[in-house]
C-alpha positions in Angstrom: 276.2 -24.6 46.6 277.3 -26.8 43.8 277.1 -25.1 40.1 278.1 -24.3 37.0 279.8 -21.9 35.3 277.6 -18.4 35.1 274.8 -20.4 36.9 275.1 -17.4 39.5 276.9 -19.1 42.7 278.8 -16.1 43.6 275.5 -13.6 43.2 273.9 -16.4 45.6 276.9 -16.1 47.8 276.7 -12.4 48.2 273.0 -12.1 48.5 273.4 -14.4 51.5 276.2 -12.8 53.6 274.1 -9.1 52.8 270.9 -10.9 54.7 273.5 -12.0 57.0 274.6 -8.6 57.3 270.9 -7.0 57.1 269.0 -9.1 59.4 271.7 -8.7 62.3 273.0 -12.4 62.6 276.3 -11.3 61.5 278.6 -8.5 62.6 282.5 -10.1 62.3 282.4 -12.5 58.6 285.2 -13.8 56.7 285.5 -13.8 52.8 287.7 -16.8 51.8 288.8 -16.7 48.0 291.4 -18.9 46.0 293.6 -15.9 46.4 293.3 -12.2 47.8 292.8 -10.9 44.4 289.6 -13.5 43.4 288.4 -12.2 46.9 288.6 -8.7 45.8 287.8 -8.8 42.4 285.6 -11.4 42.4 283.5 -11.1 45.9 283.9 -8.0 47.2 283.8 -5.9 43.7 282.9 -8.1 41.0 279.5 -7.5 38.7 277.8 -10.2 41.4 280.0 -9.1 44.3 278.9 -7.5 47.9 279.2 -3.9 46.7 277.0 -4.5 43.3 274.5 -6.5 45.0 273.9 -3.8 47.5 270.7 -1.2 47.8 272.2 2.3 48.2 271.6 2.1 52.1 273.3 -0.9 52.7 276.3 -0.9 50.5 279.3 -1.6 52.1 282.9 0.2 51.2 285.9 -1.6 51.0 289.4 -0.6 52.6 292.2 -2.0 51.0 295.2 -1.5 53.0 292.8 -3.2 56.0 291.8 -6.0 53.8 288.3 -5.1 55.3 284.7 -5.0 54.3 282.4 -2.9 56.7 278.8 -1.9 56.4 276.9 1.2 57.5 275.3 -0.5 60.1 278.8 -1.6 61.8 279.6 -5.0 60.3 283.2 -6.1 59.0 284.5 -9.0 57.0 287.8 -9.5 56.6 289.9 -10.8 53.1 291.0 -14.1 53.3 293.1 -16.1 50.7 292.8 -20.0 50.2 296.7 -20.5 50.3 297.4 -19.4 53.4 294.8 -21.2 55.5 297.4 -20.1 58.8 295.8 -16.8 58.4 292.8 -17.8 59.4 294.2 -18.4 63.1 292.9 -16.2 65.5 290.2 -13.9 64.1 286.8 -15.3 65.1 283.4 -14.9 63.0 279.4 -15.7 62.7 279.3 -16.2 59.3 281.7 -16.9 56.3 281.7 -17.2 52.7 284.1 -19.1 50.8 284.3 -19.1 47.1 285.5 -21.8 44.1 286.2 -24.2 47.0 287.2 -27.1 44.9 289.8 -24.5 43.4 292.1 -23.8 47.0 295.3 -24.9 47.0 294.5 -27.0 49.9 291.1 -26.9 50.8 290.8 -28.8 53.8 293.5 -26.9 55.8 291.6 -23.6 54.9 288.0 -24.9 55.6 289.5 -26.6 59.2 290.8 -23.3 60.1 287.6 -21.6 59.1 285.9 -23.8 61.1 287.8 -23.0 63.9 287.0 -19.5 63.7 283.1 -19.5 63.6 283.0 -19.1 67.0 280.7 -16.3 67.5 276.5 -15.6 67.7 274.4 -18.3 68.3 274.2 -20.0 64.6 277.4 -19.3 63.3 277.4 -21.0 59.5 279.2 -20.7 56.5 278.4 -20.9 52.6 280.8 -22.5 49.9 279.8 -21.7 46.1 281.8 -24.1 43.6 282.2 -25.8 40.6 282.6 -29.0 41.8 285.8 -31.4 41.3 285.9 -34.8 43.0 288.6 -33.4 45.3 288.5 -35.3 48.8 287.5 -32.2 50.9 284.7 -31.5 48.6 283.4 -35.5 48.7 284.2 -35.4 52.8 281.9 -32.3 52.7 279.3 -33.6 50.7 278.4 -36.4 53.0 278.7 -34.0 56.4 275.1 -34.2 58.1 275.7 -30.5 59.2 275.8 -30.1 55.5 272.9 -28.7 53.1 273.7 -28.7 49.4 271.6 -27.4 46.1 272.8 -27.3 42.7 272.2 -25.1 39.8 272.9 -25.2 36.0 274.3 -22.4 34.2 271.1 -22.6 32.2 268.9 -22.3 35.2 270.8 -18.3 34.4 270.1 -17.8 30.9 268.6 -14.9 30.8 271.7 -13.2 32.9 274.2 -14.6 30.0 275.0 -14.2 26.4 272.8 -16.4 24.4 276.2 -16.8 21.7 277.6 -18.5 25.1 274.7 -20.7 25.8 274.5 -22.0 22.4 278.1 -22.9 21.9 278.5 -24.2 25.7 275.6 -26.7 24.6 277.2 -27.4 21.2 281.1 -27.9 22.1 279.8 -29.8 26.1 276.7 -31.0 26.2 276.4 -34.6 27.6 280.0 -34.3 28.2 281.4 -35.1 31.4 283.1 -31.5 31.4 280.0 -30.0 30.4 278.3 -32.2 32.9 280.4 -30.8 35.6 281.4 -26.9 33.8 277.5 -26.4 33.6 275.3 -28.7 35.0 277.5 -28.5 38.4 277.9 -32.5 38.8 280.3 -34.3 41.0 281.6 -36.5 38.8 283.8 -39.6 39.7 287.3 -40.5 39.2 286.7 -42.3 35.5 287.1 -45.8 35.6 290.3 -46.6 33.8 291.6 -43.6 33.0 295.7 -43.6 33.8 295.6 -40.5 36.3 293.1 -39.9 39.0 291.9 -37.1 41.3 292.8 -38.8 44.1 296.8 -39.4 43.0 296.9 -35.8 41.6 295.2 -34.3 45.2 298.4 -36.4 46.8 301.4 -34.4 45.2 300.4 -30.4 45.6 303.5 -27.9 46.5 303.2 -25.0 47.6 306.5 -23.5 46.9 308.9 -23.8 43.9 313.1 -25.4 45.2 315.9 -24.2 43.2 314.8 -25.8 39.8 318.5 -27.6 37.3 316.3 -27.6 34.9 313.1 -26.0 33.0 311.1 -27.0 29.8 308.4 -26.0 28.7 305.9 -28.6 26.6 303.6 -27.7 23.5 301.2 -29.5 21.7 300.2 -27.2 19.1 297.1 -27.5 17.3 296.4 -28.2 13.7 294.2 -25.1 12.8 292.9 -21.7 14.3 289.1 -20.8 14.8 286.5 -21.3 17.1 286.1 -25.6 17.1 290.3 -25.9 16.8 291.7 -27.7 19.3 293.6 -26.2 22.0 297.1 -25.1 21.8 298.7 -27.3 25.2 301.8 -25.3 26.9 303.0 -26.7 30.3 305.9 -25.5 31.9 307.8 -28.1 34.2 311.2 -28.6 36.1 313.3 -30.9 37.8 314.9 -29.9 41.5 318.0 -31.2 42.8 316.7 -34.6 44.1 315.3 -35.3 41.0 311.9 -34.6 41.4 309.5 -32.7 38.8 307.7 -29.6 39.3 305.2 -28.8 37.1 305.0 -24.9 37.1 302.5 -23.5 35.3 299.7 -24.5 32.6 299.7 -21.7 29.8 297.9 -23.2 27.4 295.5 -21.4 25.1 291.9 -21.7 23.3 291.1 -20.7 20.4 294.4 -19.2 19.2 296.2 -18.2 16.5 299.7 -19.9 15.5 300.9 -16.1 16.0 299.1 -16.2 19.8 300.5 -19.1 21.3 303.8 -18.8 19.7 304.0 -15.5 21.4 302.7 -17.2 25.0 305.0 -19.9 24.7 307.8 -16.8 24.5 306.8 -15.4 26.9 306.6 -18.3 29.3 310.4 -18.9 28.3 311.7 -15.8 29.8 309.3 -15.5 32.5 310.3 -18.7 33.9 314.1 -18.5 32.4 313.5 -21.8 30.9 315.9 -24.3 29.2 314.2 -25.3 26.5 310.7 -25.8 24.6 309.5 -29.3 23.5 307.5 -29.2 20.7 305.7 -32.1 19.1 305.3 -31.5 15.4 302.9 -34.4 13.8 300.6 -31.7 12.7 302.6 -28.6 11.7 305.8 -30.2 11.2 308.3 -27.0 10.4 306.0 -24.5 10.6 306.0 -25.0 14.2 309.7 -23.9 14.6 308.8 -21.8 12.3 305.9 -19.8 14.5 307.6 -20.0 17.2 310.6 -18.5 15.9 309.0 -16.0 14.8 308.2 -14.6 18.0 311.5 -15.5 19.7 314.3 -16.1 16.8 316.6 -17.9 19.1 314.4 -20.1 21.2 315.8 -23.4 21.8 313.5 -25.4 20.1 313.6 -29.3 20.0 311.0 -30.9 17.8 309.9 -34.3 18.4 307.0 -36.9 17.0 304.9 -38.9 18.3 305.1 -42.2 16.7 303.1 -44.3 19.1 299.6 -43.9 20.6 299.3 -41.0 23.5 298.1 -43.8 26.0 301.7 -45.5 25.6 303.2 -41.7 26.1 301.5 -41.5 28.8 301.6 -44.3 30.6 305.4 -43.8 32.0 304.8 -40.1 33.2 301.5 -41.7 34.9 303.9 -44.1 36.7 305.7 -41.3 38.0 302.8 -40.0 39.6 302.3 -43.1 41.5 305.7 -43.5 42.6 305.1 -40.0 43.7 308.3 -38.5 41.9 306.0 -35.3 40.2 304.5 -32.4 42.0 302.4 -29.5 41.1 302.3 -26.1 41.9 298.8 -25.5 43.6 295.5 -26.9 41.5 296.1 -26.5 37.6 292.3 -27.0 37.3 291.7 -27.5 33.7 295.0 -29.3 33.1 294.4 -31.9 36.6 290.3 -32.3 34.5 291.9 -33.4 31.6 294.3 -36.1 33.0 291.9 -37.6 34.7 289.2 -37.7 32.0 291.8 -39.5 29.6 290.8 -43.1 29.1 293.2 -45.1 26.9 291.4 -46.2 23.7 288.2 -44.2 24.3 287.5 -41.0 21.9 287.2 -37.7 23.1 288.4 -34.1 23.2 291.9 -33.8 22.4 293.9 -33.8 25.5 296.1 -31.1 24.3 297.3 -29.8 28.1 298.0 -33.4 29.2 299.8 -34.0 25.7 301.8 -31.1 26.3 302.3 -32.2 30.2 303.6 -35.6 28.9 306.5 -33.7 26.1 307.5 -32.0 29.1 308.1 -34.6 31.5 309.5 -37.3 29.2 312.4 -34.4 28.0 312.8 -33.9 32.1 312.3 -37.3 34.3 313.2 -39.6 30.9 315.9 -38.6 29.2 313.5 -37.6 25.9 312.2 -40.9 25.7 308.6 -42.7 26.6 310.1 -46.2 26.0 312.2 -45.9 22.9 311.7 -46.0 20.0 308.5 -44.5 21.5 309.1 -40.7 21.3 311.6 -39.9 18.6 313.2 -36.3 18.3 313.7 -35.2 14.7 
């Protein structure tokens, strides 16, 4: 089930494995979620999850030290996270749900294994609710003939959301193509021309951090605060001892206040015992030191401008990519959409997380420098 946000995948996903449940077909289910916690929280006792779904004669309890889901009527699922699809060896199952597919850390692992394990009844089948992303598993899925699909929009669940939410979704994304695939729940394509691709970012996932020389973290702070401001970009990155970028983390923030992200980008600094933050200051100029001193007085700050268009930033870290010399840690969704929506020369919404991702880099993989006199620190 392909949708968009709040269009109600993961109530359809638990009103299918309680009929499961209900009618008998299942006894032994897996729950498969990005990690143990979404699992829990999210499909076991989230506002749309097993438990809340539920009539008072069929609600299930949950055992947390068991990792366990059993019904009144004898029926177990067991917890499952995405990133460790080796856990899935060895239990077998009738049915199985898993959850923001096109979010696992490597989904096709995870789904083999799953596979594997639907070994028991006579119709053993499984359900995957998603946003989509043009990951390769998803596509591969997608044009399985032992696959049925149906979409739904988040407004096909309007009456189940805040209309304040509905009205600015429509404003800020309509006819977008993150809109088109946040809340219509489209596959949409890698974007002809754009510098990074789905494809080259699915190539270069790590599961594991080395010993990192070196740690910055990149910001591309926005011009104002308030609801229609741009985003405030903060990617943490690092280079191991072959060379090779890591990027860590992607803390960057809507709708904030110089006060808020200065604070994150803090706290990201010591969380991370980072080196140093790159900070691009075309639009605030000092004031960006400035914030961010305010919330850690001695942060190593360098301040740089952009004197050339992003495209011509960007174009050496997307280079890197191709010669395969950056990895990632797990899927950083919204940072991964961005890249590969940013067409050189076309308008659109600021990429202020791939902006952010490119100060980072450049300070790590090229000495500071996109090309000189391309990026010039102050």
């Amino acid at each position: 089930m392909l949708g968009g946000r709040g269009s109600g995948k993961t109530r359809t996903g638990a009103e299918w494995i309680l009929e499961e449940v209900r009618s008998g077909r299942a006894r032994s289910l897996a729950l498969i979620g990005e990690t143990l916690a979404d699992a829990r929280d999210v499909m076991v006792e989230g506002e749309s999850g097993l438990i809340a779904c539920a009539t008072a004669g069929e609600r299930p309890r949950y055992l947390p030290s068991k990792r366990r889901v059993e019904w009144p009527n004898g029926a177990r699922a067991l917890l499952f996270s995405a990133t460790d699809p080796d856990s899935l060896r060895g239990p077998q199952f009738d049915a199985a749900w898993g959850d923001e597919f096109a979010k696992w850390n490597e989904p096709q692992a995870a789904f083999d294994m799953v596979q594997m394990g639907l070994r028991r009844g006579k119709n053993p089948r499984m359900v995957l609710t998603t946003t989509p992303r043009p990951i390769t598993a998803l596509k591969a899925l997608m044009t399985d003939r032992m696959t049925a699909m149906s979409r739904s929009a988040t407004s096909m669940n309007a009456a189940n959301l805040a209309p304040a939410f509905i009205a600015r979704m429509e404003d800020r994304y309509a006819g977008t193509r993150l809109g088109r695939q946040e809340l219509m729940g489209e596959l949409i394509a890698d974007v002809k021309g754009a510098l990074f691709t789905h494809s080259m970012l699915e190539t270069c996932r790590t599961r594991s951090v080395p010993d990192l020389t070196r740690i910055v973290i990149g910001v591309d702070p926005p011009v104002t605060a308030g609801p229609n401001a741009d985003a405030c970009g903060i990617v943490v990155a690092g280079k191991d001892a072959d060379g090779r970028a890591i990027v860590v983390a992607d803390g960057s923030l809507e709708n904030a206040a110089p006060h808020e992200w200065a604070a994150r980008v803090a706290h990201l600094f010591a969380a991370h015992a980072a080196d140093l933050v790159v900070a691009e200051t075309n639009q605030g100029g000092d004031l960006v030191e400035a914030n961010l001193r305010a919330a850690a007085p001695h942060l190593p700050v360098r301040k740089v401008r952009a004197t050339r268009g992003k495209h011509v930033r960007a174009e050496p870290i997307a280079a890197l990519y191709a010669q395969g010399r950056v990895r990632h840690l797990g899927v950083l969704a919204a940072l991964e959409d961005e890249m590969c929506a940013f067409v050189p020369g076309e308008r659109g919404k600021s990429p202020d997380r791939m902006d952010a991702l490119v100060w980072a880099l450049t300070e790590l993989m090229l000495d500071g420098e996109a090309g000189s006199p391309r990026v010039r620190p102050l």
